[in-house]
N, C-alpha and C positions, 0 to 999 in steps of 0.2 A: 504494500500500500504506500500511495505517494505519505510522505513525511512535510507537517507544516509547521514552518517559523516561524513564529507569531513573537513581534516585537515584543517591548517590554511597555507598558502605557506610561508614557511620560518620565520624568525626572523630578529629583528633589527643587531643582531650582525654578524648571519651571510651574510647580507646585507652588511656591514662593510667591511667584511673580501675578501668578491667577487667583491666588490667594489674597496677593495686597490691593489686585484691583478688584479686586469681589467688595473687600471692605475699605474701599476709599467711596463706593457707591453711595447714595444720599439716602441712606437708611442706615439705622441703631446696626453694630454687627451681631450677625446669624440670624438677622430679623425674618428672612426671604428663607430661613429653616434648610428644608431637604434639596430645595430648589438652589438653593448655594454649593451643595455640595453635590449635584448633579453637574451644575454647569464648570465646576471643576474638573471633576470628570469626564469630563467629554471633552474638555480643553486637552485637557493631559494624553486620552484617546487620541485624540486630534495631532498633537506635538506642538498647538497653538494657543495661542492668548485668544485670538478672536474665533470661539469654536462656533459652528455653523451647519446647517442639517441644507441638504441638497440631494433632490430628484432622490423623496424617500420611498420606498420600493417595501412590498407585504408578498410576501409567496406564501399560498396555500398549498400544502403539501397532501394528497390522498393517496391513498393504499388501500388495502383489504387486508384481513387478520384469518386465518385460518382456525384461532381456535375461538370465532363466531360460532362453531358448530357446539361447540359445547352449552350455549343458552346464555350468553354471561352479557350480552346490552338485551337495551327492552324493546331494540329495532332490529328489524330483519335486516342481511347484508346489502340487499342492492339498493340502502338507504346512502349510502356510501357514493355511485354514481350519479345517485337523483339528486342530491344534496351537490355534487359537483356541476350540474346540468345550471342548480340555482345560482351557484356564485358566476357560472359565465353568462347569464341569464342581469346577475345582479340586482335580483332579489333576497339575496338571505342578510342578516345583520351586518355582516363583517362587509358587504359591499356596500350599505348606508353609512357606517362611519367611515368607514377610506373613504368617501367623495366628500361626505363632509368636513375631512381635515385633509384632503390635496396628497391623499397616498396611493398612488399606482397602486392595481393589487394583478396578477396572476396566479393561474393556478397549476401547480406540478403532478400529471400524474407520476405518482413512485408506481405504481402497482394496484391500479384500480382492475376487480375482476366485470370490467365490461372494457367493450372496443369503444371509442370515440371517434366519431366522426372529425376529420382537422377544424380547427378554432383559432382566431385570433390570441384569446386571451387563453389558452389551453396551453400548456409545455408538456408534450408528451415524452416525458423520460423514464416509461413503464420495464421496470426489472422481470417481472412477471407478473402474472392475475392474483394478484396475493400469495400472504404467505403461505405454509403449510400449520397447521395446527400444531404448538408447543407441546402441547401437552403428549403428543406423539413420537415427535419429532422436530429436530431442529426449525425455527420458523422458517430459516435459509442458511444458505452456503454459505463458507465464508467468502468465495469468488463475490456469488449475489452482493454479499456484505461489501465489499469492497467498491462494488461497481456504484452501490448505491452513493457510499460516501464520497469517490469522484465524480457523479454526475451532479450531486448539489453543490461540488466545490467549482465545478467549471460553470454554474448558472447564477453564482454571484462575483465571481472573476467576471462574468462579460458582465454583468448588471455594471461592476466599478468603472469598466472600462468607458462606460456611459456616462460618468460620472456620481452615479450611485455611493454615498454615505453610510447609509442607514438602513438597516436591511427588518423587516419586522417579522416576525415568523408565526404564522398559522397552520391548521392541520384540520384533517377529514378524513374518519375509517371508521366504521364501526369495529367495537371489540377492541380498540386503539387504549381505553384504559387498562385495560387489561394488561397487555404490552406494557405501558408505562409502568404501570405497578411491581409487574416481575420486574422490570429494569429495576426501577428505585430500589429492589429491595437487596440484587444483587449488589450494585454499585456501593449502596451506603454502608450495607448490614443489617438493615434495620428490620424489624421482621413484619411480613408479608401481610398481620394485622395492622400494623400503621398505616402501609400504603396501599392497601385494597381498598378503593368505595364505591360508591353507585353509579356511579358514570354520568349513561345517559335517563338512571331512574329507576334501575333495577329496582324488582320487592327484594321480600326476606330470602325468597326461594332463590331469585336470579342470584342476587348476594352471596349467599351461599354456593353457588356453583362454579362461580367467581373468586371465590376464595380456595376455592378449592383446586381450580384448573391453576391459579397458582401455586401456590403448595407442590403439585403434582409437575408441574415445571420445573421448579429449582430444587427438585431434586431428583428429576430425568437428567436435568446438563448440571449437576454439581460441578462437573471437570470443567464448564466453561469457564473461567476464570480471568482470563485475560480483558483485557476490553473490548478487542473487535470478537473474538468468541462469546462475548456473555451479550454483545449487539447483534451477532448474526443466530443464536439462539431462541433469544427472547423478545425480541425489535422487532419493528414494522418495516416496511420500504420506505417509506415514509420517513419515520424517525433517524431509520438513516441516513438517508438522506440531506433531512435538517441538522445530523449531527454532523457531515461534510461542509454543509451550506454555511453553516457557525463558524468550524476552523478556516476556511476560504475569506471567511469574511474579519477575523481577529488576524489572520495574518495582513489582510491589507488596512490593518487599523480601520474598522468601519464600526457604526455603534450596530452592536445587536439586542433588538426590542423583543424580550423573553415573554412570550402570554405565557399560557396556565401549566396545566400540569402535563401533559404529553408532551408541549415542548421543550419545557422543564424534565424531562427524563431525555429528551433528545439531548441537551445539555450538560445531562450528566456521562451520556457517551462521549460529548466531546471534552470534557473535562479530563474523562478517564483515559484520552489519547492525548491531550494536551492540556494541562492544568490553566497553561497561560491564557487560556481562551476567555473566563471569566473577568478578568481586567475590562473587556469592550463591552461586557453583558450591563443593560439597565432592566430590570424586572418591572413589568408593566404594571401587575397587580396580582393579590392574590386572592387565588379560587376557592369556592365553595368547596372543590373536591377535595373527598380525605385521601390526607396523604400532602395536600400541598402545604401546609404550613410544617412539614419536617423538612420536605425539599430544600421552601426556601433558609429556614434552618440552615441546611447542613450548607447551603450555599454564603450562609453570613449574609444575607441577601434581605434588603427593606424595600418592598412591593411601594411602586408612588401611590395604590390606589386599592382601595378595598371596595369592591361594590355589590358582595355578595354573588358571585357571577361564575357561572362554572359550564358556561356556551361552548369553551374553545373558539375556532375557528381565525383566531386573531385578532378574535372584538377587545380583549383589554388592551392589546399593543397601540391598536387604530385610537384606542380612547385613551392611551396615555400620552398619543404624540404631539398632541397641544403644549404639553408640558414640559419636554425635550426642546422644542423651538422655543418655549419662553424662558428656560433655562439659558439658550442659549442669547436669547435676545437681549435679557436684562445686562447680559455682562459688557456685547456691543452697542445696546443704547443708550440705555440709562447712563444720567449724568453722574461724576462724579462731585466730591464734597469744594475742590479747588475749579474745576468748567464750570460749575453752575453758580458758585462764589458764595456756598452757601455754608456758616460758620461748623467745624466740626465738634466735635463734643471736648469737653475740656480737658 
């Protein structure tokens, strides 16, 4: 598998520097709270004092799960295509907030089990018709595995080449929490009752089978231990793909806008290949689903936004990017306490 460099985010000095003009601004200091410490952030991301978001870009990533068969979402599988039909359609949530905050959005098939007709707005990068059911066998190959994580690393390389910043990530598969879950629980340790929850609604029964189709997972691939083996085991096409599309995008210093929990376990694959990739990550919000509040835990990680909201699809990232531009804004417009000639505090 290609190997990625992912810079270091910033320096002591220029931390310094973004730091003294954060608080030379014409407010009390840390008044502007988390929003302060974001727009440093992204400076440092940046390697600049004047950080700045540009042609910001949402890929919906879709797949299919194989062990849907087992009973574990409250939807049948070809919700999964139909659900892609709406976002190229641009009817579902996640295409009313992108046009609402000026976000490109596309959508990737990883490995939807239906054919699509060519689209505009469609990326067909399909690995195959999903995976295979976990709890049987491996979800996929390691080849598969591999192939997923460079086709998302070469689809946000041209997005940069574009001039693309800021890459936001969403996701579409039924049976997708499920995935997520056995990931989180390999990667952190944490056990399988933390990160199991209802997804898309499950009752007690689906719950239950759900819990149990994990269980019965990790400890079919206990040998998978590595990171790309415990991703080509347990993962979607999908997820790895968004776990390529992450390191592709922290090697070219880009910010990446984390929604919920699926692509929070795609991040923990990219993490487990490359630690550094975390430095470019901002966590959009956190999700109703259980299991996301260990995640962001274990990521040391403060969501800008809690809204009760457990959709996926990309709707926290699109609803936090108001607040990434005004991060960035405050620090290039806003006057400071000597331009605006306005006395500083004594």
């Amino acid at each position: 598998m290609q190997e990625f460099r992912i810079p270091p985010a910033g320096n002591a000095e220029l931390a310094g520097r973004l730091k003294h003009k954060i608080d030379c601004k014409t407010k009390p200091l840390g008044s502007l709270g988390m929003l302060e410490t974001l727009g440093l952030r992204i400076g440092l991301m940046q390697g600049t004092e004047a950080p700045h978001i540009h042609k910001p870009h949402l890929l919906v990533f879709a797949g299919d799960h194989g062990v849907a068969a087992e009973g574990v979402s409250a939807y049948p599988q070809e919700v999964t295509w139909q659900m892609v039909m709406n976002y190229l359609a641009g009817g579902a949530a996640v295409n009313v907030f992108a046009r609402a905050h000026g976000l490109e959005l596309d959508v990737v098939d990883a490995g939807v089990n239906h054919v699509f007709a060519p689209q505009p707005k469609l990326l067909d990068r399909k690995i195959a018709m999903g995976t295979k059911n976990f709890t049987q066998e491996p979800a996929m190959s390691l080849a598969q595995c591999e192939a997923a994580i460079e086709a998302g690393a070469r689809l946000v390389r041209g997005l940069n080449l574009l001039g693309c910043n800021l890459i936001a990530f969403g996701e579409m598969g039924i049976a997708n929490t499920t995935a997520a879950a056995a990931l989180m629980a390999r990667y952190t340790g944490y056990a399988a009752q933390t990160c199991v929850g209802r997804g898309t609604g499950v009752d007690e029964a689906g719950l239950t089978r759900k819990h149990e189709a994990v269980r019965k997972a990790l400890i079919l691939h206990r040998a998978a231990v590595t990171p790309l083996e415990a991703l080509a085991a347990l993962g979607g096409f999908e997820i790895a793909m968004m776990a390529g599309a992450m390191l592709a995008a922290a090697e070219a210093r880009m910010l990446l806008l984390i929604d919920g929990f699926i692509v929070g376990s795609a991040l923990l694959a990219a993490q487990a290949l490359n630690p550094g990739v975390l430095a470019y990550c901002v966590f959009a919000h956190q999700s109703e689903e259980q299991g996301h509040v260990a995640m962001l835990n274990y990521f040391h990680a403060e969501p800008l936004l809690r809204l009760n909201m457990r959709l996926g699809e990309g709707t926290g990232a699109a609803l936090a990017l108001p607040l990434v531009r005004a991060a960035c804004d405050f620090i290039n417009q806003m006057a400071s306490f000597e331009s605006a000639g306005v006395a500083d505090k004594a």
